[in-house]
C-alpha positions as CSV (number, residue, x, y, z in Angstrom):
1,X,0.0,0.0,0.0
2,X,1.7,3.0,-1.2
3,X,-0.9,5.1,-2.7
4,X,-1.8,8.2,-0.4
5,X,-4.7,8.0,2.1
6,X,-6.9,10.7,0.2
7,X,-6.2,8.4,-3.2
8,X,-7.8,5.7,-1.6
9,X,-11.0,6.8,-0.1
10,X,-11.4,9.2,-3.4
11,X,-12.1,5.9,-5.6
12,X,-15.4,4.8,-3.4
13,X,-17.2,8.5,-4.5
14,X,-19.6,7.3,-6.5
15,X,-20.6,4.0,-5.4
16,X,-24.6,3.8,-6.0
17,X,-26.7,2.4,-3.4
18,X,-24.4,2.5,-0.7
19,X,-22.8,4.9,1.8
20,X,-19.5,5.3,1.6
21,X,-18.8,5.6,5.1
22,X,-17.7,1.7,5.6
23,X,-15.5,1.7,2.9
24,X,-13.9,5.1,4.0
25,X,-13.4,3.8,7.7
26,X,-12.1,0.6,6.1
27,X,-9.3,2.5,4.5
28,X,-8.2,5.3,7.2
29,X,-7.7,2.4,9.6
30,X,-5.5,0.3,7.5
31,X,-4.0,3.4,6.6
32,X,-3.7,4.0,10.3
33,X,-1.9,0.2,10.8
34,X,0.4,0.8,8.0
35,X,2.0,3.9,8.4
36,X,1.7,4.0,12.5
37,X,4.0,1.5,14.0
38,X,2.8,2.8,17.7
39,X,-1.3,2.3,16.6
40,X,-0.6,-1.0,14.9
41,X,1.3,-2.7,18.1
42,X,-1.3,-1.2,20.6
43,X,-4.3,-2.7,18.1
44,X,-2.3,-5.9,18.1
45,X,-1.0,-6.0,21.8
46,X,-4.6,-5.0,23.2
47,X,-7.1,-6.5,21.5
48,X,-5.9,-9.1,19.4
49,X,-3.5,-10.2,22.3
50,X,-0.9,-10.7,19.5
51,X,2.9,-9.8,19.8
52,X,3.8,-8.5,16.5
53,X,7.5,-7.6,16.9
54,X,9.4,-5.9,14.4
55,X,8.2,-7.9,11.2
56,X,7.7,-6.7,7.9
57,X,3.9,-6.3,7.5
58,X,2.3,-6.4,4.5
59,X,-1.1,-4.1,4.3
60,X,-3.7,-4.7,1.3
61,X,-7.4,-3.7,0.9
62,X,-10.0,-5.1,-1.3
63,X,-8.1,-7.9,-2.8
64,X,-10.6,-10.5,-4.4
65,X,-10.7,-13.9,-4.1
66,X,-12.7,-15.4,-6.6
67,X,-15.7,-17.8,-5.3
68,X,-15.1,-16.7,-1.3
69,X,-15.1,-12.2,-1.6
70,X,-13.1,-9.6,-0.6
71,X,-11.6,-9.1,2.6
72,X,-11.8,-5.4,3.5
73,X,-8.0,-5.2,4.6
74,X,-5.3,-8.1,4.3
75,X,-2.3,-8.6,6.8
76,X,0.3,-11.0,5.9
77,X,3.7,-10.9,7.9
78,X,6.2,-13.5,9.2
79,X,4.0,-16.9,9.7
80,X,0.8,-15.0,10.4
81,X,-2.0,-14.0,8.2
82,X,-5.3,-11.9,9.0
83,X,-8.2,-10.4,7.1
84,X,-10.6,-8.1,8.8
85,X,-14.4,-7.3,7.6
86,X,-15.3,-3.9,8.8
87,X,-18.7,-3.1,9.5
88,X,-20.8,-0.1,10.4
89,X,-24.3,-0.1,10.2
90,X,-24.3,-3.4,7.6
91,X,-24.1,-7.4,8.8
92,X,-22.2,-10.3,7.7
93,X,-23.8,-11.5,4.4
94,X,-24.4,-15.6,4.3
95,X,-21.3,-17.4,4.9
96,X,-19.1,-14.7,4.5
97,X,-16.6,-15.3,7.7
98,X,-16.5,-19.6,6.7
99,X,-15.7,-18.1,3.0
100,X,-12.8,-15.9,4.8
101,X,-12.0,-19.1,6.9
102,X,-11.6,-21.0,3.3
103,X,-9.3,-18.3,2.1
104,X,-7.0,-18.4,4.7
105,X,-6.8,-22.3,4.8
106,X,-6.7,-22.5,0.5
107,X,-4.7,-19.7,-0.2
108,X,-2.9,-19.3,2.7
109,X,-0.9,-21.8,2.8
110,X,2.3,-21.0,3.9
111,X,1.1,-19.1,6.9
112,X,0.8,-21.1,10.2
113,X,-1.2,-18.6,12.5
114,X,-4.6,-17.8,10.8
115,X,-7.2,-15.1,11.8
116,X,-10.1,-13.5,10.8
117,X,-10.8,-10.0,12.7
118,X,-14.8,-9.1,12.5
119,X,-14.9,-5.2,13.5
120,X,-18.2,-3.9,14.0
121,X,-20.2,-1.3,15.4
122,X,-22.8,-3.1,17.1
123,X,-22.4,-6.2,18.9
124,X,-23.2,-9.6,16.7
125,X,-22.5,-12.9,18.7
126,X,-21.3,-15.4,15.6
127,X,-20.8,-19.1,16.2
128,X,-17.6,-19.9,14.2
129,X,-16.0,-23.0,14.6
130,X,-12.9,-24.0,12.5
131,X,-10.0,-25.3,14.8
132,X,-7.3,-23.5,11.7
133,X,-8.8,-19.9,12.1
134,X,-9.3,-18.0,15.0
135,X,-11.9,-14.9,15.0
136,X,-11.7,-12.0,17.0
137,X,-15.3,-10.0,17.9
138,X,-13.8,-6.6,18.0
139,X,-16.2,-3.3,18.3
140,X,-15.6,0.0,16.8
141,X,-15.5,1.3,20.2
142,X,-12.4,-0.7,21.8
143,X,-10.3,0.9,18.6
144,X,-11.5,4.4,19.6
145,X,-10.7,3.9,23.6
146,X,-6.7,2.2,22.5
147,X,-5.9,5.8,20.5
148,X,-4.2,8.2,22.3
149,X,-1.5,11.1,21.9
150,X,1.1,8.5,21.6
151,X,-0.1,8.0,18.3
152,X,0.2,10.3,15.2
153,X,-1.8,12.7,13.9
154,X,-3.7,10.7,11.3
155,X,-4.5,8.3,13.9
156,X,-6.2,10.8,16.3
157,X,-8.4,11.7,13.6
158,X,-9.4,8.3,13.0
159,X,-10.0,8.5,16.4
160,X,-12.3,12.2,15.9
161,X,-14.0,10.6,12.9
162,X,-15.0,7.6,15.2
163,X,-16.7,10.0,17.2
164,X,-18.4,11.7,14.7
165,X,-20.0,8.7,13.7
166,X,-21.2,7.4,17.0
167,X,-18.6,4.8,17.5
168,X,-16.9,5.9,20.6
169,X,-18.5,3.9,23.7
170,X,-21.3,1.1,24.0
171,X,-24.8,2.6,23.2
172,X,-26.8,2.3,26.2
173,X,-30.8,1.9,26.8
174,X,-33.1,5.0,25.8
175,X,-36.7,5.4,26.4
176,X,-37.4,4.8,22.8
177,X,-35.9,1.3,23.6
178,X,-37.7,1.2,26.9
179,X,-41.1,1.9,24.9
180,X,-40.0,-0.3,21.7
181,X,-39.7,-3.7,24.2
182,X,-43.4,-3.6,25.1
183,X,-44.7,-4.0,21.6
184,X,-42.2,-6.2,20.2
185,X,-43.6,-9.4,21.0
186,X,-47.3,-8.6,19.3
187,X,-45.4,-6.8,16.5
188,X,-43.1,-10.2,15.7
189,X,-46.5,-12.8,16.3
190,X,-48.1,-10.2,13.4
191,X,-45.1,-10.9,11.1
192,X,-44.9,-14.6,12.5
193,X,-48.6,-15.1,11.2
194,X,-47.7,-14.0,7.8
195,X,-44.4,-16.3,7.1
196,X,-46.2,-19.0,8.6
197,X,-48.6,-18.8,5.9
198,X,-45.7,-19.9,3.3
199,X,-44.5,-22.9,5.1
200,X,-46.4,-25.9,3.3
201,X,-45.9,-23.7,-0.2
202,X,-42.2,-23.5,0.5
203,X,-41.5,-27.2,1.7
204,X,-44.0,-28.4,-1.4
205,X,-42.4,-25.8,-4.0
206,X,-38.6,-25.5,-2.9
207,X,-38.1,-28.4,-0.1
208,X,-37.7,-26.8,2.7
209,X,-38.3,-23.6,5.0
210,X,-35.4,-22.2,7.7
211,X,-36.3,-23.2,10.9
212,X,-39.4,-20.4,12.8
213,X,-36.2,-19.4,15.5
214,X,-33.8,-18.7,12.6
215,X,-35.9,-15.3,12.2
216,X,-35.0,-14.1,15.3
217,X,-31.7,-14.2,14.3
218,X,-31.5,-12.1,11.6
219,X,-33.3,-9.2,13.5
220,X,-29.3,-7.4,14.0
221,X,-29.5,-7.7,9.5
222,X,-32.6,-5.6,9.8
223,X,-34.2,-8.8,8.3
224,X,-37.3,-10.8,9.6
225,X,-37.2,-13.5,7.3
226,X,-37.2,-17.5,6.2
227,X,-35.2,-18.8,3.2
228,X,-34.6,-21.9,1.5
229,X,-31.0,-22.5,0.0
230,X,-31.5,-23.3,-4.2
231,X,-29.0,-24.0,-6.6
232,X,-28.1,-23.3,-10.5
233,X,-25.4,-25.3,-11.9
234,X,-24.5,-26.7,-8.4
235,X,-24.0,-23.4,-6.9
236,X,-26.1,-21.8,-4.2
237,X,-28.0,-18.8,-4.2
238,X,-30.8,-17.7,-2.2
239,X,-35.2,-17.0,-1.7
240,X,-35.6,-15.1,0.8
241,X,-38.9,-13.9,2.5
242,X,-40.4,-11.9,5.0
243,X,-39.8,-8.0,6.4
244,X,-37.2,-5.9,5.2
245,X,-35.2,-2.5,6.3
246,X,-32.0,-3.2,5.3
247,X,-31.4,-0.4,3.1
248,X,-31.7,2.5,5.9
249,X,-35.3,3.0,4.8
250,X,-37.3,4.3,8.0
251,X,-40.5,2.2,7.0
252,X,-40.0,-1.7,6.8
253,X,-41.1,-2.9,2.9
254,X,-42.4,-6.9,2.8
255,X,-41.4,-9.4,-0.3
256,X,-39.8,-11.2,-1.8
257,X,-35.7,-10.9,-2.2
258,X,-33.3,-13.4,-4.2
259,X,-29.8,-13.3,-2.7
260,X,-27.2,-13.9,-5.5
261,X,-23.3,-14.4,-4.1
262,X,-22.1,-12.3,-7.5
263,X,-18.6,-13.4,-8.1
264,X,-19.6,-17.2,-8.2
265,X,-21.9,-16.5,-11.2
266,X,-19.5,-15.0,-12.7
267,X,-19.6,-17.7,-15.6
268,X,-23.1,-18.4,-15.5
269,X,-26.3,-17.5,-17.4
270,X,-28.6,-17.1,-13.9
271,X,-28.2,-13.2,-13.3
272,X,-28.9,-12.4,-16.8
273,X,-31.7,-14.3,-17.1
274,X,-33.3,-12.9,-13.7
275,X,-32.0,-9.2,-15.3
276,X,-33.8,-9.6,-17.9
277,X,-36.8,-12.0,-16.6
278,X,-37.4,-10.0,-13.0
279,X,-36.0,-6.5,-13.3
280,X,-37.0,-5.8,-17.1
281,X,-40.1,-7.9,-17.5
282,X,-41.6,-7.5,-14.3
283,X,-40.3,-4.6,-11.9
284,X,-38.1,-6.0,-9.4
285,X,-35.8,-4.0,-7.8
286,X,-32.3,-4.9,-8.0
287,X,-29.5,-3.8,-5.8
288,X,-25.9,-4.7,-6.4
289,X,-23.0,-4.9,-4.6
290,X,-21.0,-7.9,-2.8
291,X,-23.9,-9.4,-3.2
292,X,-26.4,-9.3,-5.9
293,X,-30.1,-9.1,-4.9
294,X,-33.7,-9.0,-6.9
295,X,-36.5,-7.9,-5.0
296,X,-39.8,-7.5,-5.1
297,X,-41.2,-5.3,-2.2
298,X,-43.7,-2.8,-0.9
299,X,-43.6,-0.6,2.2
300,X,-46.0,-2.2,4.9
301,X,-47.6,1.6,4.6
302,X,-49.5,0.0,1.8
303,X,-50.9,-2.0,2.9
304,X,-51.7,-0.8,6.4
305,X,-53.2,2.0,4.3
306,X,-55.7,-0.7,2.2
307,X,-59.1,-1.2,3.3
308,X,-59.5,-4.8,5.2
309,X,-57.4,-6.5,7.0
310,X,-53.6,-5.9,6.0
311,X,-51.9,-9.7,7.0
312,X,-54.1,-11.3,4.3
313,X,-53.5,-8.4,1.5
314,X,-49.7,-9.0,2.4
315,X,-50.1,-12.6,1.4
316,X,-52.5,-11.7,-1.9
317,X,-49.1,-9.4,-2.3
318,X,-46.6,-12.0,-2.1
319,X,-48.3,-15.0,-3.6
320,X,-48.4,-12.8,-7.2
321,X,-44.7,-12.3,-7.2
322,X,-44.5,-16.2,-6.5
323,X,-46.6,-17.5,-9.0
324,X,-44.0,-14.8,-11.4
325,X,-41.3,-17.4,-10.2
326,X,-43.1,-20.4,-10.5
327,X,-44.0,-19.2,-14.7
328,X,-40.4,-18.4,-14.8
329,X,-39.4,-22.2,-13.9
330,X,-41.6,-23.2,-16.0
331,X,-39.6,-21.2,-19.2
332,X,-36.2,-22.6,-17.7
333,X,-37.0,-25.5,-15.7
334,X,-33.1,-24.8,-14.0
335,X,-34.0,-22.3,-12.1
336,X,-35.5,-22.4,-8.3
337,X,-34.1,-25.7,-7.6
338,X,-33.5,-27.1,-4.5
């Protein structure tokens, strides 16, 4: 990494759909490892309890692995190689730490001491077992409380822009929270009543339906959901279903939402089809990034604001944009398969 630290955030300006902000943070702070020795031993001493000596570190960002992603920032030195994901208000997409666990045991294989740092701003407890890697749970707020004036200047206003952001110390209770927790439980039987509705369809039509607890645990995605895992050409991609807010809107949309893992389609026929098929022909939305999603969704506004009762218009709602996938199977019989 040689290029300067303005060059590097100045290449994420116009990325659609997405704010910047991640992959700005994402390149201060490596920029911070790199070129502050004092930072990078007290980030390494303190909270990855590792002694990193006087090796010669190597410090990437964004390199691509094809099939598995890209790591936000790469650090290789001696017998010791790490990636970090850096999150701020997004979550770990589907099986992106084991795919950073594959890296490091495929492609890594002269290093002997494997990690995976997950830095986020909220907490997110993640099961991750894999006796090769080890993963550190690291918060935004245990980076801001290491800096202090023994570190340079670029450092300390990594440490200001932490700040600025909100990411300086645990986020306690409010009222709002205090007054959110009483209607929780009838607000998640409402949306438990509608994805019930789609559990004999889904285990007749795809095989399957995630387990009723799994929705729970999607809640820190901004997702309330089941899926079922299908695959094209042997490779997995996903139908997901349920209540949405994942793309900062204030008002929660409900659909549909097929999650495509881009870079493994890379050689395949599916996303053009569904471009053309879902997005073209019939309206869906489609956001693209990491991941590659189709979706077909409607605030709950609109239906709240429909005359009758809203659960069963919901379901009118979604079971029209299934029967769109079900005459699409029918055109390539591929697709939608378990």
């Amino acid at each position: 990494m040689n290029d300067s630290i303005f060059s590097r955030v100045f290449v994420y300006r116009q990325r659609e759909s997405n704010s910047p902000i991640e992959n700005f943070l994402t390149e201060i702070f490596a920029f911070c490892l790199e070129t502050d020795d004092k930072f990078r031993k007290d980030f390494f001493n303190e909270l990855l309890k590792i002694n990193i000596l006087n090796y010669n570190i190597e410090i990437s960002t964004q390199n691509e692995y094809s099939g598995y992603g890209r790591p936000d920032i790469e650090l290789n030195f001696d017998k010791t190689s790490i990636l970090f994901e850096c999150k701020v208000e997004a979550s770990e997409r589907t099986n992106q730490l084991s795919d950073y666990a594959s890296i490091l045991i495929n492609e890594k294989t002269k290093y002997t001491s494997k990690h995976i740092v997950f830095l986020t701003k909220y907490f997110e407890y993640k099961e991750f077992e894999n006796s090769n890697v080890k993963l550190h749970l690291i918060r935004w707020f245990d980076v801001y409380k290491i800096i202090n004036e023994t570190h340079k200047d670029i450092t300390l206003q990594l440490k200001q822009f932490l700040n600025e952001n909100g990411m300086e110390s645990i986020k306690n209770f409010t009222i709002q929270d205090m007054l959110a927790m009483k209607t929780i439980p009838e607000t998640i039987t409402k949306m438990d009543e509608l994805l019930e509705m789609f559990k004999l369809e889904f285990k007749t039509k795809f095989g399957g339906y995630t387990k009723d607890s799994s929705r729970s645990t999607r809640l820190p995605d901004s997702l309330y959901i089941n899926y079922v895992t299908l695959k094209y050409e042997k490779v997995s991609y996903w139908l997901l279903i349920g209540f949405f807010w994942w793309w900062d809107e204030e008002i929660p949309s409900v659909g549909l939402s097929i999650e495509i893992p881009k870079k493994k389609f890379e050689t395949s026929d599916l996303i053009d089809i569904l471009e053309e098929e879902l997005k073209t022909n019939k309206g869906w939305e489609k956001s693209d990034d990491d991941l590659l999603y189709f979706s077909a969704m409607k605030p709950i506004t609109e239906f709240i604001s429909q005359d009758g009762d809203n659960i069963p218009a919901m379901k009118k709602y979604i079971d029209g944009e299934l029967k769109t996938l079900y005459d699409l199977q029918k055109k390539y019989p591929k697709l939608f398969k378990i």
